[in-house]
C-alpha positions in Angstrom: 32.5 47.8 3.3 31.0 51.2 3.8 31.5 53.6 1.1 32.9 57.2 2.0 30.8 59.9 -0.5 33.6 62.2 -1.4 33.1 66.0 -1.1 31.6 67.9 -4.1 34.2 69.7 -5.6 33.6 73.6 -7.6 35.7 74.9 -9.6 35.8 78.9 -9.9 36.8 81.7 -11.9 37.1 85.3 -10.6 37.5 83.5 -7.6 39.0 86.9 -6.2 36.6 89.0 -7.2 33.1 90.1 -5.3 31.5 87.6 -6.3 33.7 85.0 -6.3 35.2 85.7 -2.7 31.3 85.8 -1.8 30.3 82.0 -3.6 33.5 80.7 -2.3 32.4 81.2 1.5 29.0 80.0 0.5 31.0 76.6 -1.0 33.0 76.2 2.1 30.2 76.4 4.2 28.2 73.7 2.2 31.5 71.4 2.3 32.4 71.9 -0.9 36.2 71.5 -1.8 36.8 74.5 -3.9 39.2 75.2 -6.4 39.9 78.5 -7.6 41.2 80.2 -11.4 44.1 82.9 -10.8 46.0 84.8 -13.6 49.4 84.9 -12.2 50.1 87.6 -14.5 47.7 90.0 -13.4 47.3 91.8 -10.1 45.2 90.3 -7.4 43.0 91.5 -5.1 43.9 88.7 -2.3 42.2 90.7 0.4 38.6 89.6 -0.5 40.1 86.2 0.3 41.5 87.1 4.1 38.7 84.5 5.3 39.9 81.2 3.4 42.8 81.5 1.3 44.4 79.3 3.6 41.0 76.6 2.5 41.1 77.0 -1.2 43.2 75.2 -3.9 44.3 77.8 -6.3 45.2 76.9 -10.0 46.9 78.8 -12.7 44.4 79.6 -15.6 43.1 82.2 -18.5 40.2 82.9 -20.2 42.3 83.5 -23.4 44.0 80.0 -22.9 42.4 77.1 -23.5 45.3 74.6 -22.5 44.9 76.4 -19.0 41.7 75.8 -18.5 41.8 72.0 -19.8 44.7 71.6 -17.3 42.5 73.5 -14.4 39.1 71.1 -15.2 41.6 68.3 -15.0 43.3 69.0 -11.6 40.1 69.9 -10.2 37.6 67.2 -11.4 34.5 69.6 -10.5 31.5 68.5 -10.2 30.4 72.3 -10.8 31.9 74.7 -12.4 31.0 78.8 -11.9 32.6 81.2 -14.1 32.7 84.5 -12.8 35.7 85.6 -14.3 35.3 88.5 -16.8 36.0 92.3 -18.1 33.4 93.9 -16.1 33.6 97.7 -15.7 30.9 98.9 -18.5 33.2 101.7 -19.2 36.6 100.3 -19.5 34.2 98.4 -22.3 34.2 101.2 -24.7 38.3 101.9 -24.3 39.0 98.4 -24.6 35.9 96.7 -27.1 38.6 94.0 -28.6 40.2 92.8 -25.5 36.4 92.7 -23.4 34.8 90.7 -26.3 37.9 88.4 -26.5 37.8 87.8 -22.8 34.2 88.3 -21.8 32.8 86.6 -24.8 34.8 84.2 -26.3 36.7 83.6 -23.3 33.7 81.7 -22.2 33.3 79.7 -25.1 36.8 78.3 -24.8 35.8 77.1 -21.3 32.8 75.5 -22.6 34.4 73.7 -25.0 37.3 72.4 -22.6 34.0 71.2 -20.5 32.5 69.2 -23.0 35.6 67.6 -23.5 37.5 66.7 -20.3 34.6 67.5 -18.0 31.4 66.6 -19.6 29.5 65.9 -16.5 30.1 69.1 -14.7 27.4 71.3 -14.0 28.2 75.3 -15.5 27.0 78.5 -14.3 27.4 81.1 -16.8 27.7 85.0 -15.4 25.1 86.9 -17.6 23.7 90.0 -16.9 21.3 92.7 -17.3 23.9 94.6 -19.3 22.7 92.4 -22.3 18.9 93.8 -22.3 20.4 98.0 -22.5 17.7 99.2 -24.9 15.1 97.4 -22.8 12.4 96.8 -24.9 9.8 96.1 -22.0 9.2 96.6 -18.2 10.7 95.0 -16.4 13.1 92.4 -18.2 12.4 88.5 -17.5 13.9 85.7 -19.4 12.3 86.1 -22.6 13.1 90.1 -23.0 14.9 90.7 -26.2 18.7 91.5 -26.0 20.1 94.7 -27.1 23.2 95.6 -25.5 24.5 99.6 -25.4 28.0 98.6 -24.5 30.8 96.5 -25.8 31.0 94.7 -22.7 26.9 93.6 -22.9 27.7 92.6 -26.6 30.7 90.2 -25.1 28.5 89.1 -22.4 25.4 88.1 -25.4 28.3 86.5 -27.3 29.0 84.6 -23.7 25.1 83.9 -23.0 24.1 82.7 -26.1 27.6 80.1 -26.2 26.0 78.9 -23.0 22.5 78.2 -24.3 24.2 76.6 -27.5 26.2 73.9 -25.5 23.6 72.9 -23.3 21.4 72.4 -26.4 23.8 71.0 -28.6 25.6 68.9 -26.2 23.3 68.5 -23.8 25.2 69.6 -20.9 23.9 70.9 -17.6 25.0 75.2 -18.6 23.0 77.8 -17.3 23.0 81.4 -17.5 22.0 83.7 -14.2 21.3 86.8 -15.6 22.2 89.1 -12.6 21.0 93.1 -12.4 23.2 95.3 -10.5 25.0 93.6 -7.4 27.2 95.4 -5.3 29.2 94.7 -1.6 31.9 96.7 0.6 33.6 93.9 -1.4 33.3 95.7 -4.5 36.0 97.2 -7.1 36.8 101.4 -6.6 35.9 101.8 -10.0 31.9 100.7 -10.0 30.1 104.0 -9.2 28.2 102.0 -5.7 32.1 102.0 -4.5 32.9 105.1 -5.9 29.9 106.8 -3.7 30.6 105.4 -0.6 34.0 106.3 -0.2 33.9 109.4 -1.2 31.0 110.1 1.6 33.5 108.5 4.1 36.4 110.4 2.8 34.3 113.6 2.9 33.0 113.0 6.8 36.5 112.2 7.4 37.9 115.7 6.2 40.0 113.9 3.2 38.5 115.5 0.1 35.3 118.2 -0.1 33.7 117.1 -3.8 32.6 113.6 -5.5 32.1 114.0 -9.5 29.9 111.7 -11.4 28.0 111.3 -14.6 24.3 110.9 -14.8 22.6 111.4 -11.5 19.3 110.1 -13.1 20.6 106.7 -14.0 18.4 104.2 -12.7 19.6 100.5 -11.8 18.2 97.0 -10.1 20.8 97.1 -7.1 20.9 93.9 -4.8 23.2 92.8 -3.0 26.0 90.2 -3.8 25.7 87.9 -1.1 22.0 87.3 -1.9 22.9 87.0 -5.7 25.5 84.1 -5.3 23.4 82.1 -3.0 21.4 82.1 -6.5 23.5 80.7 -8.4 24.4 78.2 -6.1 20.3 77.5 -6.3 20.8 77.3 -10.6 23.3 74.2 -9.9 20.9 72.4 -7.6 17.8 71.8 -9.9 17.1 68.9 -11.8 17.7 70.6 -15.4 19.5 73.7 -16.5 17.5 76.7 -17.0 18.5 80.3 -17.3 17.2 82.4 -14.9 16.5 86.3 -13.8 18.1 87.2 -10.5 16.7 90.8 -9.3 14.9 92.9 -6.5 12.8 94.3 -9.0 12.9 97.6 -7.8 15.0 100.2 -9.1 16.9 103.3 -7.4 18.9 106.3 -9.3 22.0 107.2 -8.6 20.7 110.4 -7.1 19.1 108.1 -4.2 22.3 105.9 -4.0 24.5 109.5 -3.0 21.4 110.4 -0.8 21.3 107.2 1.2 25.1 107.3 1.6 25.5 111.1 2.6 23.0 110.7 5.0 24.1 107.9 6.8 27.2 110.3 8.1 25.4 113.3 8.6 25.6 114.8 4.7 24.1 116.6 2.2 24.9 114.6 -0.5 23.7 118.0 -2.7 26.1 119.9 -0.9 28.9 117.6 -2.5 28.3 115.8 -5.9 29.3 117.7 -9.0 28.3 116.1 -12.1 31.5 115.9 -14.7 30.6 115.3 -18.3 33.4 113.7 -19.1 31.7 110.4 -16.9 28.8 109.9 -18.8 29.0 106.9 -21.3 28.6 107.2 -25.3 25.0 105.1 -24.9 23.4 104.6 -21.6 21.4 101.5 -20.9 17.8 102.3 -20.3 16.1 101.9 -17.0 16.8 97.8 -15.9 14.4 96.3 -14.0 14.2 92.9 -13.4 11.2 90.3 -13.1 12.9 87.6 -10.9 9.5 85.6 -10.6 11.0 82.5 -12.0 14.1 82.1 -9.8 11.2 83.0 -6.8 8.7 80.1 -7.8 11.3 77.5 -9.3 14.3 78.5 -6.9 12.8 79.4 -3.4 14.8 82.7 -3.7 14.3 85.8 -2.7 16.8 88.8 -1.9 17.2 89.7 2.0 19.2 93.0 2.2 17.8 96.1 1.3 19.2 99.1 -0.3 19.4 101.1 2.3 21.0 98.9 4.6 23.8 97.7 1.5 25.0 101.1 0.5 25.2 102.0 4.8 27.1 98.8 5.2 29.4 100.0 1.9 29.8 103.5 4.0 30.8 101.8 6.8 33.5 99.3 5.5 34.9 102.2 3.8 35.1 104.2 6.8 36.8 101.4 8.6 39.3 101.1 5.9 40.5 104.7 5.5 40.7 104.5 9.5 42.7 101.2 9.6 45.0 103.3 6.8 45.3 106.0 9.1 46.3 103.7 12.1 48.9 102.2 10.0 50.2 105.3 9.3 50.1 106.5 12.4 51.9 103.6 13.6 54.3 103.7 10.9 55.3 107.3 11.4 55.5 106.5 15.1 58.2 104.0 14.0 60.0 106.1 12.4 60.7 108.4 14.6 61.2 106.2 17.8 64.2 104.5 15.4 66.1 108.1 14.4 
């Protein structure tokens, strides 16, 4: 009698998140069955999953509940598990240190330890990050830079990283860490200053506001793009044994350049609009990150496809389309309105 394989089956967290909306359709495409981890209590952003919510089995779970996440390994049976969930916005780190670290940090330890007990065999991708080098004690960062994090949330995502190493050492399971620079998408959240940038240079070349305020102009970062960087972590689940790996471009760009690239791709000045506000500039400021991603290139075959340029355009774009689908609406609804008076 011939023998059906059943499809691989992921399990993931932040699943409505960037990244997570972005792994997902990478899944479904490779004919995973995918199950996701929601927090019914909290808001979610449902409209990264417009493309397969209807594909997805969604499951009710926490990072600060273990029972939950015992109950979500056992409904889902994963062969692989991603956890992307996490408190992510560096500044919302230093108003909230207790509630990122508890999350962030020990958060993932409590799903590592409900792996090694119900789901031992599953492979784990851990959601490190650059964040973790901050005072960056060499150029550029590889896997064996030291760790000092400038932020609460890089000191939760250490606590996560190192967890991570420990279980795949102590238990032997297959747990890896990617430890991702700066990733951004039209995908991403308002708050991350990539977002922040592009909106306001659609809002301005729509008419909607005249000023964007931001911190520190000079801030350099490692910016891919998310749709690359989850087709990496995929890669990190697909090799013989764990490792931890750098994902990066490996060049870096300020955030002057990011307002430049995005003011000019509708006609701006981007000096003729960016005020830098004090009050945006964080207690400690992670050094210039730069990451060596020569591992992932020789051991993984990967190498990032989009450039700069074209992300932060695309980012300009989808915002554009946005404010003008909000106008339609509007437009729409008003029209509504008045037709029913």
């Amino acid at each position: 009698m011939t023998q059906i394989n059943e499809p691989r089956r992921a399990l993931v967290t932040g699943i409505t998140g960037q990244d997570g909306s972005y792994l997902t359709e990478l899944l479904l495409d490779q004919g995973y069955e995918v199950y996701g981890v929601i927090r019914h209590s909290a808001s979610r952003n449902d409209w990264r999953m417009a493309n397969f919510s209807s594909r997805v089995h969604l499951l009710s779970g926490d990072l600060g509940d273990s029972s939950s996440l015992v109950r979500a390994l056992l409904r889902s049976r994963p062969h692989e598990v991603y956890n992307l969930a996490a408190q992510s916005f560096v500044p919302t780190s230093f108003e909230q240190p207790l509630q990122t670290l508890e999350i962030t940090g020990l958060g993932v330890l409590r799903l590592l330890e409900a792996l090694r007990q119900v789901a031992p065999e599953a492979r784990f991708y851990q959601a490190s990050t650059s964040e973790m080098f901050g005072q960056a004690r060499e150029m550029p960062q590889n896997e064996r830079t030291a760790f000092h994090p400038r932020s609460p949330y890089g000191v939760a995502k250490v606590t996560a990283h190192w967890a991570t190493v420990n279980y795949r050492e102590a238990y032997g399971l297959f747990c890896c860490s990617g430890i991702l620079f700066n990733h951004e998408s039209p995908r991403r959240g308002s708050d991350f200053v990539t977002q922040k940038v592009a909106t306001a240079a659609a809002r301005i070349s729509r008419g909607l506001q005249s000023e964007l305020y931001l911190g520190n102009l000079d801030a350099q970062r490692d910016w891919g793009h998310s749709r690359d960087f989850v087709r990496a972590m995929w890669l990190m689940l697909q090799q013989d044994e764990p490792r931890d790996f750098v994902i990066a471009t490996g060049a870096t760009r300020s955030v002057r350049e990011l307002c430049q690239v995005a003011f000019e791709h509708v006609g701006l000045r981007a000096d003729d609009h960016v005020t830098i506000d004090p009050s945006f500039v964080r207690p400690k400021e992670a050094k210039q990150l730069v990451g060596d991603a020569s591992a992932a290139r020789d051991q993984l075959g990967w190498r990032p496809t989009i450039s700069f340029d074209a992300m932060i355009e695309e980012m300009v774009d989808a915002a554009g389309e946005r404010l003008d689908g909000f106008s339609r609406e509007a437009r729409q609804g008003r029209k509504a309105e008045l037709s029913g008076s």
